[in-house]
C-alpha positions as CSV (number, residue, x, y, z in Angstrom):
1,X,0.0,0.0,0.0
2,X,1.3,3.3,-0.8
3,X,1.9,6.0,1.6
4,X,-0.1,9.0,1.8
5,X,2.8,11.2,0.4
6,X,3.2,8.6,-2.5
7,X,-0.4,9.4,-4.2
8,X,-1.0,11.4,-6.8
9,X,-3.9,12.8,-6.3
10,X,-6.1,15.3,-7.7
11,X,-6.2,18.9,-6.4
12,X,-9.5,19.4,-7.7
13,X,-10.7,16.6,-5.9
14,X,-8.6,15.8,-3.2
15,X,-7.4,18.5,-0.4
16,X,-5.2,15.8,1.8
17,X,-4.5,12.0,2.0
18,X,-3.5,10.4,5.0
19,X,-3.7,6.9,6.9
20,X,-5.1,6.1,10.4
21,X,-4.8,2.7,12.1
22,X,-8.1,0.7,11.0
23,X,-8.1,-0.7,14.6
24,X,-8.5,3.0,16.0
25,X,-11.9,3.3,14.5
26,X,-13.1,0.7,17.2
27,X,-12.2,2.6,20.4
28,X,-14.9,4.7,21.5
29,X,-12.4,7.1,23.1
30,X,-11.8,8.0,20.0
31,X,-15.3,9.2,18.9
32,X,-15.7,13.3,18.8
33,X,-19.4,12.9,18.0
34,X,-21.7,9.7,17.9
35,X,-25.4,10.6,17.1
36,X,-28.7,8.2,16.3
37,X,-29.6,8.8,12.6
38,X,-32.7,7.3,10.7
39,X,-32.3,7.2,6.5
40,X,-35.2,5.3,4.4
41,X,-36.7,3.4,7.1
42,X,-33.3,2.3,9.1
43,X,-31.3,3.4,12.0
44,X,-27.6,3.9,12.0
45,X,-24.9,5.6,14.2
46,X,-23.9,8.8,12.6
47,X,-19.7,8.6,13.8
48,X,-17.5,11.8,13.9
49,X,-13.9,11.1,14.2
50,X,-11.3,14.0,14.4
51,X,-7.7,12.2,13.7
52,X,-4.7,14.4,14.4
53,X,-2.2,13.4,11.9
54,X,1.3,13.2,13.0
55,X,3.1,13.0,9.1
56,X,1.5,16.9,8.8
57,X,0.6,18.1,12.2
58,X,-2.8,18.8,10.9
59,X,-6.5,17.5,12.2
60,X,-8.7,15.7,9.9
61,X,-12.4,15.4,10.3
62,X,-13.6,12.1,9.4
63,X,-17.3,11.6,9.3
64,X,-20.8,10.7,7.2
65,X,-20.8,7.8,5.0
66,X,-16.8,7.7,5.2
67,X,-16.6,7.2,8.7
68,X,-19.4,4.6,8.5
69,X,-17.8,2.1,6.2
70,X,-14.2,2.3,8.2
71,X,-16.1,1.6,11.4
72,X,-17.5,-1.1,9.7
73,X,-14.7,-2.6,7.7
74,X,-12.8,-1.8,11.1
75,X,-15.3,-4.2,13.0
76,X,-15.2,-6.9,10.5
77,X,-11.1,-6.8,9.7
78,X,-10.2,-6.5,13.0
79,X,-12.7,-8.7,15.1
């Protein structure tokens, strides 16, 4: 797997790439924000991360749909 500085990414697209340990999504220490949310008929956990990244120094938001599938890949991968 490449590292975040390795990607070529798209500046239209893309402001910042970086990695977080998938195991890190499971500790609820880590959760800024957890909230009850209902979409078509079914109830999910709305998860807001915040990740300080220590490659840039910087604080990355991670939340919505993204933070829903690593919680749930994390739970599967590392269960």
């Amino acid at each position: 797997m490449a590292e975040p500085n390795q990607l070529k990414i798209n500046a239209e697209e893309v402001e910042d790439a970086f990695s977080v340990p998938l195991s890190w999504f499971l500790d609820d220490g880590n959760l800024d924000s957890i909230m009850p949310m209902e979409w078509r008929g079914d109830e999910f956990l709305l998860r807001t991360y915040l990740w300080d990244d220590p490659e840039s120094q910087k604080q990355f938001k991670i939340w919505g749909l993204t933070a829903h599938i690593v919680h749930s890949v994390a739970e599967i991968v590392c269960s």
